[in-house]
C-alpha positions, 0 to 999 in steps of 0.5 A: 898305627900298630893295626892293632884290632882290639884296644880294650878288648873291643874292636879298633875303629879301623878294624870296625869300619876302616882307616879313613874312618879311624882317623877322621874320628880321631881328628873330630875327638880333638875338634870335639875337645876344644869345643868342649873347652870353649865353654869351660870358664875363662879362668880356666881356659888357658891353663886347660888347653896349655895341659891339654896341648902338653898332654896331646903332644906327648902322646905323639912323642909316644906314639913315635917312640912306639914306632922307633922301638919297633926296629929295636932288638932291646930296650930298656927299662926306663925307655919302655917306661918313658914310652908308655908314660907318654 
């Protein structure tokens, strides 16, 4: 979302192939996650995907904050840390 070209010093998804491509990875990212916890053990099931659904909509709410503080000409301290714990 910040067409950022490098995340971890390596080239972004959309900057490598493009943006449709970057989101349908992310999208199977997810799927692939779930996948993934349909074979964990059922005693685990739901207490993992309640954490990683807390866990993903937090990064949403993060990414949105990104995006608000775009327009901003300050922010706090604690704002900015908020935004990046998310």
């Amino acid at each position: 979302m910040d067409d950022a070209p490098l995340r971890r010093g390596q080239a972004t998804v959309h900057e490598k192939w493009n943006k449709n491509t970057a989101i349908l990875s992310g999208d199977a990212s997810l799927i692939k996650v779930y996948e993934l916890l349909l074979h964990t053990d059922e005693k685990y099931t739901n207490p993992l995907l309640e954490r990683f659904n807390t866990c993903a909509i937090e990064v949403c709410e993060g990414q949105q904050l990104d995006m608000n503080y775009e327009k901003e000409t300050t922010l706090s301290e604690d704002a900015y840390i908020n935004m990046i714990q998310l």
